[in-house]
TILOPA-872431 format. One record per residue (C-alpha): residue number from 1; x negated, y negated, z negated. Coordinates in steps of 0.05 Angstrom, whole numbers. Example, Ala and Ser with C-alpha at 12.3 -4.5 7.8 and 13.67 -1.06 7.14 Angstrom:
! TILOPA-872431
1,-246,90,-156;
2,-273,21,-143;
! end
This chain:
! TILOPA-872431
1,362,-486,-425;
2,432,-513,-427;
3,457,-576,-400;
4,520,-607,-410;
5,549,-686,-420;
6,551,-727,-473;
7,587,-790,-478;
8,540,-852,-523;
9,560,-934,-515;
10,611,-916,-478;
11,575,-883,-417;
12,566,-812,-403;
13,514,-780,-396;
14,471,-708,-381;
15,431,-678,-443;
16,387,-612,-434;
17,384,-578,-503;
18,327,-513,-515;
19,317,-471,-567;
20,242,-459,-584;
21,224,-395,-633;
22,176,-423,-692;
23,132,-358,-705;
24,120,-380,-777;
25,177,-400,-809;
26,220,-341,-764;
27,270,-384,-741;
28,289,-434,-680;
29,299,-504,-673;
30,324,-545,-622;
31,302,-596,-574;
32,345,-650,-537;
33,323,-684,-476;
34,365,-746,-430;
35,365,-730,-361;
36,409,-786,-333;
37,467,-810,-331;
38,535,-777,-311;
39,577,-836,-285;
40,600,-843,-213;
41,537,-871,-177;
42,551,-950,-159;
43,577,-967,-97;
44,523,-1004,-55;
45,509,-1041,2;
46,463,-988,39;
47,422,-1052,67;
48,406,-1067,-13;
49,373,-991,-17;
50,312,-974,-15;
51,285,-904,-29;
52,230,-904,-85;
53,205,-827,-80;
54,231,-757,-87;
55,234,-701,-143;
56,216,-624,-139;
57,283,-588,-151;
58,279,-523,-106;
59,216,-489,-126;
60,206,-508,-192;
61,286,-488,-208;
62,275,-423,-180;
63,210,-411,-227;
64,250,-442,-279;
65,310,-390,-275;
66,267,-329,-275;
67,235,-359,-344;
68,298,-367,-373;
69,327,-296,-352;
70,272,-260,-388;
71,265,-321,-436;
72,182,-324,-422;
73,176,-377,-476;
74,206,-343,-528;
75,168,-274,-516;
76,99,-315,-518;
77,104,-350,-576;
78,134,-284,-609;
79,72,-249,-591;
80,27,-307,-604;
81,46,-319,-674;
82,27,-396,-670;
83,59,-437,-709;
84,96,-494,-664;
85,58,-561,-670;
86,90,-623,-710;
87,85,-651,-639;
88,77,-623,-569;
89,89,-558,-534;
90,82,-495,-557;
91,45,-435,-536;
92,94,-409,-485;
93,123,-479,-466;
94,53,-505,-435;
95,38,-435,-410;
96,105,-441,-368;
97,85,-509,-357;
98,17,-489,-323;
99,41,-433,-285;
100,94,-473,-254;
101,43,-517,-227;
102,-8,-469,-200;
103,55,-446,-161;
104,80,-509,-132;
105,21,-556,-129;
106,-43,-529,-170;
107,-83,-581,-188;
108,-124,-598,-263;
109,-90,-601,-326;
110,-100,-670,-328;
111,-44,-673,-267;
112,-8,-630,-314;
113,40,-692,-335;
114,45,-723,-272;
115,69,-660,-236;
116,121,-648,-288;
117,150,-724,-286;
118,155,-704,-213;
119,202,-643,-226;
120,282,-649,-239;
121,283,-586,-270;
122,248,-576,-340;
123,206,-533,-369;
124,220,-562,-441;
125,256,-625,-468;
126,186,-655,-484;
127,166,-719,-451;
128,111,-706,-396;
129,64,-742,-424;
130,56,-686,-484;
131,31,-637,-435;
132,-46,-655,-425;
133,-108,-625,-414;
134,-124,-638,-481;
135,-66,-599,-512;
136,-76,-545,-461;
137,-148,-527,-496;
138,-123,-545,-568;
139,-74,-482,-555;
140,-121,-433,-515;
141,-172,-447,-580;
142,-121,-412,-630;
143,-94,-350,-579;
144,-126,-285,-580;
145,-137,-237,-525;
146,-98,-187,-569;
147,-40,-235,-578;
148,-36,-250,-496;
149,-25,-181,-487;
150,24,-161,-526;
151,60,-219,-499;
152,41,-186,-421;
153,82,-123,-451;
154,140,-160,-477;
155,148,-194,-412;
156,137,-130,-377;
157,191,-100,-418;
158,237,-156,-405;
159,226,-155,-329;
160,242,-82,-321;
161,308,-88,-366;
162,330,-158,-331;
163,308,-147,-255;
164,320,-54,-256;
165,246,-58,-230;
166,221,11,-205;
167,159,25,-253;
168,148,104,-222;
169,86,77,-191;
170,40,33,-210;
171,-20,12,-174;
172,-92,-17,-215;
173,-153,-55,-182;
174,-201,-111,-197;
175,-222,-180,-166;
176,-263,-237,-180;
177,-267,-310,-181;
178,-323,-362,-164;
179,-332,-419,-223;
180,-384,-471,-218;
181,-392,-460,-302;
182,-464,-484,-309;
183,-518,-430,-331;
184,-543,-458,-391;
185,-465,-459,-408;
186,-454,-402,-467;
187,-398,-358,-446;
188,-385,-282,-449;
189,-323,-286,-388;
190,-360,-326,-332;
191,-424,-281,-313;
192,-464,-265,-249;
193,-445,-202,-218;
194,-421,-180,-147;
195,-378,-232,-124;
196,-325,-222,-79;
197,-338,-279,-43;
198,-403,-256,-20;
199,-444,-317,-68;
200,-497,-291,-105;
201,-507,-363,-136;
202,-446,-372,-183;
203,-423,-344,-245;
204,-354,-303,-240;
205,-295,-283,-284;
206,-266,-214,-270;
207,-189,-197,-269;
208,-158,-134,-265;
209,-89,-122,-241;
210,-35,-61,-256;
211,20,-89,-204;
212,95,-52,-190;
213,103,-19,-129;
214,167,-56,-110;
215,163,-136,-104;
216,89,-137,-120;
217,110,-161,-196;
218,38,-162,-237;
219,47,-127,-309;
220,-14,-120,-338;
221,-68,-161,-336;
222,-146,-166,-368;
223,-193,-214,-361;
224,-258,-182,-366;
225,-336,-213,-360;
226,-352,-208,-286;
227,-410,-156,-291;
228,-366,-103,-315;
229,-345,-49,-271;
230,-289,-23,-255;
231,-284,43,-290;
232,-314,5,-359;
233,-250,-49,-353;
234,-200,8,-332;
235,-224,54,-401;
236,-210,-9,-445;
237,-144,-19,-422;
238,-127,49,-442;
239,-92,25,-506;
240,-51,-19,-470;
241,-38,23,-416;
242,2,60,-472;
243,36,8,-508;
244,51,-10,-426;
245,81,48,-411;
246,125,67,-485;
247,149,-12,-462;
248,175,8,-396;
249,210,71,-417;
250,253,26,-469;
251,265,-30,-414;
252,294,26,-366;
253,331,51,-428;
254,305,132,-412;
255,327,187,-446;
256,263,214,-443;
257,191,191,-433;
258,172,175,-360;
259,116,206,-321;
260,78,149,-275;
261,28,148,-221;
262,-28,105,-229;
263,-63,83,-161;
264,-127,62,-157;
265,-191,55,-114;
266,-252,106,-118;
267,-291,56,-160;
268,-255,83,-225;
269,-263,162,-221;
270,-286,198,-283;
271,-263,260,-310;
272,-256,242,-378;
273,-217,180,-353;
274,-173,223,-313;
275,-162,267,-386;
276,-151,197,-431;
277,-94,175,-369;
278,-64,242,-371;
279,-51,236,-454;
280,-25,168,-448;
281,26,195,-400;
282,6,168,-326;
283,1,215,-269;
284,-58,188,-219;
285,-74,184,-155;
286,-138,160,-133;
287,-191,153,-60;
288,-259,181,-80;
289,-313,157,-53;
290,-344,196,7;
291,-404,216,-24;
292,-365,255,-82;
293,-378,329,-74;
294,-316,346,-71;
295,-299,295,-14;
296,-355,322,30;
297,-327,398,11;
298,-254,377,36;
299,-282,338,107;
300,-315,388,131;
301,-248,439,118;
302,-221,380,158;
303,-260,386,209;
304,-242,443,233;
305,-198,463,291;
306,-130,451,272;
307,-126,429,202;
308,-108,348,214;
309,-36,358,225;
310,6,296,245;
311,58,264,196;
312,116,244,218;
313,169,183,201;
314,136,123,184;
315,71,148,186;
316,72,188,258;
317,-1,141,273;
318,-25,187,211;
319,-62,256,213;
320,-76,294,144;
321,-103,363,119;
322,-83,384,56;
323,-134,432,3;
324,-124,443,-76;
325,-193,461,-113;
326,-228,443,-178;
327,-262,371,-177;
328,-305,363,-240;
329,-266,417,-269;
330,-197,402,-261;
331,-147,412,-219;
332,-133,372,-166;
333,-95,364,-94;
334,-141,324,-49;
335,-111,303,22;
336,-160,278,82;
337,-119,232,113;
338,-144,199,178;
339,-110,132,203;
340,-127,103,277;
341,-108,35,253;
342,-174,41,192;
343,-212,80,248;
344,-208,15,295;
345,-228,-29,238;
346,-288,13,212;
347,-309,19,287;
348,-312,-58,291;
349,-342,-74,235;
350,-405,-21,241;
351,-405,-49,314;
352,-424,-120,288;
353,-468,-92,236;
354,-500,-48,278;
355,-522,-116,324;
356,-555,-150,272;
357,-585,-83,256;
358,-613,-79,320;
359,-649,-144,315;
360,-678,-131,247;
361,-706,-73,274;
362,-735,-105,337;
363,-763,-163,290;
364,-800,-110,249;
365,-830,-80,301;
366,-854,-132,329;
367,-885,-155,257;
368,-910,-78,251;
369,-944,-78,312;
370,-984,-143,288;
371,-1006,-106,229;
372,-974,-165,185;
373,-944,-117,144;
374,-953,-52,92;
375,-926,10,102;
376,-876,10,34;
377,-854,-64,46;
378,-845,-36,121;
379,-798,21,103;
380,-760,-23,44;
381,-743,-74,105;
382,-713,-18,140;
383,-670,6,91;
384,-644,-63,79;
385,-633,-68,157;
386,-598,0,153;
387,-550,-13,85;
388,-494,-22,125;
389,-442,31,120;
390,-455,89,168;
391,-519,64,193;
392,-568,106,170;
393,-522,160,189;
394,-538,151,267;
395,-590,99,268;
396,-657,157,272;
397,-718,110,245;
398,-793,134,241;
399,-857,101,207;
400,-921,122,237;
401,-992,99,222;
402,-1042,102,276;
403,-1117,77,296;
404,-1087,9,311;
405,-1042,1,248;
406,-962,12,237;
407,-912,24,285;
408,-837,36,283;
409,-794,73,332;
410,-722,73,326;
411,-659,96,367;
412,-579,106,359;
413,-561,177,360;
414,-498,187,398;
415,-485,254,385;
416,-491,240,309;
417,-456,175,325;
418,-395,224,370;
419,-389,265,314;
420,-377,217,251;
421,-328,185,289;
422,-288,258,293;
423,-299,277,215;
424,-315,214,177;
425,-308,153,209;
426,-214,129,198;
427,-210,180,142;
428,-200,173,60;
429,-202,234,16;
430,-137,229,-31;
431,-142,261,-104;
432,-87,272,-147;
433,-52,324,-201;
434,17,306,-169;
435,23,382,-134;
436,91,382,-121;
437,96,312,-79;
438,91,322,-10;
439,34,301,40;
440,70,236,58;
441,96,214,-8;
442,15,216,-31;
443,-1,178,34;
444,54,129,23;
445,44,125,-49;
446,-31,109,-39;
447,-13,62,12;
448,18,24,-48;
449,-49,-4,-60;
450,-35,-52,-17;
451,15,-89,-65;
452,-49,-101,-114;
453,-99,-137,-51;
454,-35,-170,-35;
455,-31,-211,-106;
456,-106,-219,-105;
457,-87,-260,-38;
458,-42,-298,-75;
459,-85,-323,-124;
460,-155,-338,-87;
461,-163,-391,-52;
462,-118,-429,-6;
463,-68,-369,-34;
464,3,-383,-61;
465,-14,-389,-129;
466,-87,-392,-132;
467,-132,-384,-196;
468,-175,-441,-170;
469,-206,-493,-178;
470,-213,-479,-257;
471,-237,-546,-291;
472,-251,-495,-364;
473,-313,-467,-384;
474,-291,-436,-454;
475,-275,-371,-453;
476,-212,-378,-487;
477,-188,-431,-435;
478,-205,-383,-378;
479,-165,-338,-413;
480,-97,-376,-425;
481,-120,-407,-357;
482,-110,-335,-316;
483,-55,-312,-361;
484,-23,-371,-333;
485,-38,-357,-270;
486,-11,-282,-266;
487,49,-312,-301;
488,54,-363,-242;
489,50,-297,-194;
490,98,-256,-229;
491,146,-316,-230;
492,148,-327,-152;
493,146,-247,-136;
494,212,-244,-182;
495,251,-303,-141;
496,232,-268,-77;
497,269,-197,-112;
498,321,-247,-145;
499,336,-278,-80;
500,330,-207,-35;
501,298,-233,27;
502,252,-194,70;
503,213,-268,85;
504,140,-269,54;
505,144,-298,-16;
506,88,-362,21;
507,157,-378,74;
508,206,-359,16;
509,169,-410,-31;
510,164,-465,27;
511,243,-458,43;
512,250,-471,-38;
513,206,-532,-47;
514,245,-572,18;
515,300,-572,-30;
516,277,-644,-61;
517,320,-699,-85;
518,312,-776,-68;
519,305,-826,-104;
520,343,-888,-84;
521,348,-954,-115;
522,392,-1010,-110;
523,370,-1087,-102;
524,414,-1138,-135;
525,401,-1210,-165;
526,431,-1191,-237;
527,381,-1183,-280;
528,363,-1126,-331;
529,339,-1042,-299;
530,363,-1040,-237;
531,401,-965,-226;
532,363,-914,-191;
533,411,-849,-167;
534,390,-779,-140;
535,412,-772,-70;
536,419,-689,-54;
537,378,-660,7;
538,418,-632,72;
539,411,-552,62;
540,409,-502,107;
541,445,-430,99;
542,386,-414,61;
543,378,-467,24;
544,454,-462,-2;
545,446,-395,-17;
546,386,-407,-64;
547,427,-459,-101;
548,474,-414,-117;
549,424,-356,-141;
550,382,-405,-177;
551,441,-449,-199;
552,410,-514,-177;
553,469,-542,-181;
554,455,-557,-265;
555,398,-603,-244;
556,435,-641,-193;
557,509,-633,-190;
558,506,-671,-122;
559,472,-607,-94;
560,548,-576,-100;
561,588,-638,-68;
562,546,-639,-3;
563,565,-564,9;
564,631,-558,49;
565,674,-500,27;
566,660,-466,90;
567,587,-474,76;
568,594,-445,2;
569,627,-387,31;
570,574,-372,86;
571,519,-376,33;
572,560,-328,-4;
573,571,-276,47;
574,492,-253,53;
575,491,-240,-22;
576,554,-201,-24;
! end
């Protein structure tokens, strides 16, 4: 967006002009918008003020920069092929407009407006008042699912050519979101399945995640009904996992085709997945879950005497072994790797499970030895009491049947117990067809899984830029509604790279929206609209140093006048 002065009636004053692609007729047009004047604020008795209220400048110019540097609105509407309405926003405009506002102050789409009269900074010359609820499902109604991803990969192209984003390895997992969509509600995206959140009474809408491993940057996306598993969602991404990955090798500008590591949890092995990865061009590198074959064949080479061997530099609290075999007929480097820090955290957790074990099992014998009870409703009970992970492992449980009815005995086992906790309990079985890394990089590498929970944190609730509350029930508003959403997250993990702070992007994004302007207006008897001027916030080092990486200064040229020249220079010197 470009902003520059224009005198009219003799007064001067500051016009933002935009260019918005029209998909259909393969050409742009522009779009003007006032935003104030540009004389010399009056001078004013300061007992004739009074402030009226205060505009968003910091966070929503920082989101607002990043969109422009890959030029977000453009890409969408590219991709979406919509043509742009006789009035109102376009695809990409109220998609920007929605993401913004999950970032700085989520709230419905009816608050849509309202937040964006609060904002200096604009997302598009439009009045406010053209961004409604109303609009917002007018647009999801004519998007495709096919059309919001290829606009994922043009913005994934852009990021990596704009931002030199590492794309070597990549890391994949899934989440979920509560909705209170009613039942009786038809809808293929909102269904019951295993909720993260532990509710078993509300529908929920999938998302699946393929984040960088630098700056946590989301991009890939798919929303996907919230029965489907993992491995299911991760198989129909396939295509776009290619189109992903051809994208990336002509945003880095390679002479030759990359090979990348895909990360992911155990909940997505399959051999002929592994095959279909391998021909799109992604290395992988994947935990299997304990009960594979081939996890229990490589923890008990583990456990023997002298095969953890200790790592050393940033992972020195780390022991690993290290075995190559065949798993499900192909070859494969599998690493046990055995952490004290997961070790502590298992060991709590089967500690409080094991309690209210303990008095589920107490309970049932008591209700055994009353004869209240069958056998096979006896021993389901006990299973339930025992799901826990590692339970049944230790926990030695017997059903007898005597003269005088049922009884249960049950004990702990601490030599069973003793010996999990020295081959089972702390430890993850690695598997990947990177042979030449070392033992650390694949520790390290795997460790990158972390970047994925952390943007899941992000968006649930309470997060940063959280997916909820969503006020849709049509699938193709839940749709546009999370694309938004990611969008929102890849926005504010870009102005944390942009800005190149080591400061959590929730402090980064605080520091960012103190930067406000206020409002002040002046009283006088003369009649006629009495002048209202934008007073600029005192900044901190930080603060000055984001108006110079965002260039603030646009929006309110005041934000440059109350920085001394020694203060311009000592927000310049951390960037330099």
């Amino acid at each position: 967006m470009n902003v520059f002065e224009r005198e009219v009636g003799g007064r001067r004053y500051r016009i933002a002009s935009q260019s918005v692609w029209d998909p259909r007729l393969q050409r742009p047009f522009a779009r003007q918008a006032v935003l104030g004047p540009a004389d010399p604020p009056p001078v004013a008795d300061l007992g004739r003020t009074r402030t009226v209220g205060t505009r968003r400048v910091g966070d929503v110019g920082a989101l607002t920069w990043v969109a422009e540097q890959l030029d977000v609105i453009k890409l969408i509407d590219q991709a979406c092929g919509v043509a742009a309405p006789a009035v109102g926003p376009t695809v990409g405009e109220m998609v920007l407009a929605v993401a913004a506002q999950r970032a700085c102050a989520p709230a419905a789409k009816c608050h849509l407006g309202t937040f964006l009269e609060s904002c200096v900074p604009r997302v598009s010359c439009l009045p406010a008042s053209a961004f409604t609820g109303q609009a917002f499902h007018r647009l999801a109604r004519r998007v495709t699912a096919e059309q919001l991803e290829s606009a994922q990969i043009a913005i994934a192209r852009a990021i990596v050519r704009r931002f030199e984003l590492s794309t070597d390895l990549l890391a994949f997992d899934t989440t979920n979101f509560d909705t209170h969509i009613a039942t009786t509600t038809p809808g293929e995206l909102a269904r019951r399945g295993k909720a993260k959140s532990k509710r078993g009474d509300l529908r929920v809408v999938g998302l699946a995640v393929l984040v960088s491993e630098t700056g946590h940057v989301p991009l890939l996306h798919r929303t996907y009904p919230g029965n489907g598993s993992d491995q299911s969602v991760l198989r129909d991404c396939l295509l776009a996992l290619g189109q992903l990955h051809e994208a990336l090798d002509e945003g880095e500008q390679r002479p030759r085709g990359a090979t990348r590591t895909l990360v992911r949890d155990g909940g997505c092995w399959s051999e002929q997945l592994e095959l279909d990865l391998d021909v799109e061009g992604y290395a992988t590198l994947i935990s299997l879950p304990l009960s594979h074959t081939a996890s229990q064949w490589a923890l008990e080479q583990a456990a023997r005497r002298g095969a953890m061997k200790p790592l050393g530099g940033k992972l020195e609290d780390v022991r690993a072994a290290r075995f190559r075999t065949q798993v499900g007929g192909l070859d494969r480097t599998l690493v046990v790797v055995e952490s004290q820090e997961l070790l502590r955290g298992q060991k709590r957790g089967i500690a409080v499970a094991l309690r209210k074990a303990q008095e589920e099992l107490r309970k049932l014998q008591r209700v055994a030895a009353r004869g209240r009870i069958a056998r096979e409703r006896l021993e389901e009970r006990v299973t339930q009491a025992l799901r826990g992970e590692h339970l049944s492992d230790f926990v030695v449980t017997e059903v007898k049947r005597s003269e005088k009815g049922l009884s249960l005995d049950w004990h702990v086992d601490a030599v069973r117990r003793r010996q999990l906790e020295r081959t089972r309990w702390g430890r993850r079985v690695l598997c990947t067809d990177r042979h030449i890394w070392s033992t650390g990089r694949i520790v390290y590498a795997f460790r990158g899984q972390w970047n994925v929970e952390e943007v899941f944190r992000r968006a649930k609730k309470g997060g940063l830029v959280p997916w909820g509350p969503s006020y849709q029930w049509a699938d193709s508003s839940l749709r546009l509604h999370t694309f938004a959403t990611v969008l929102g997250l890849t926005l504010v993990s870009l102005v944390r790279l942009a800005f190149g702070t080591r400061r959590s992007a929730g402090s980064l994004m605080k520091t960012l929206a103190a930067v406000k302007a206020t409002l002040v207006r002046v009283r006088t008897q003369e009649r006629g609209r009495r002048p209202t001027v934008m007073l600029a916030p005192d900044l901190s080092a930080e603060q000055r140093k984001a108006v110079r990486t965002f260039e603030l200064e646009r929006w309110i040229p005041g934000l440059l006048s109350s920085m001394t020249p020694d203060a311009s220079r000592a927000s310049a010197t951390p960037a330099a």
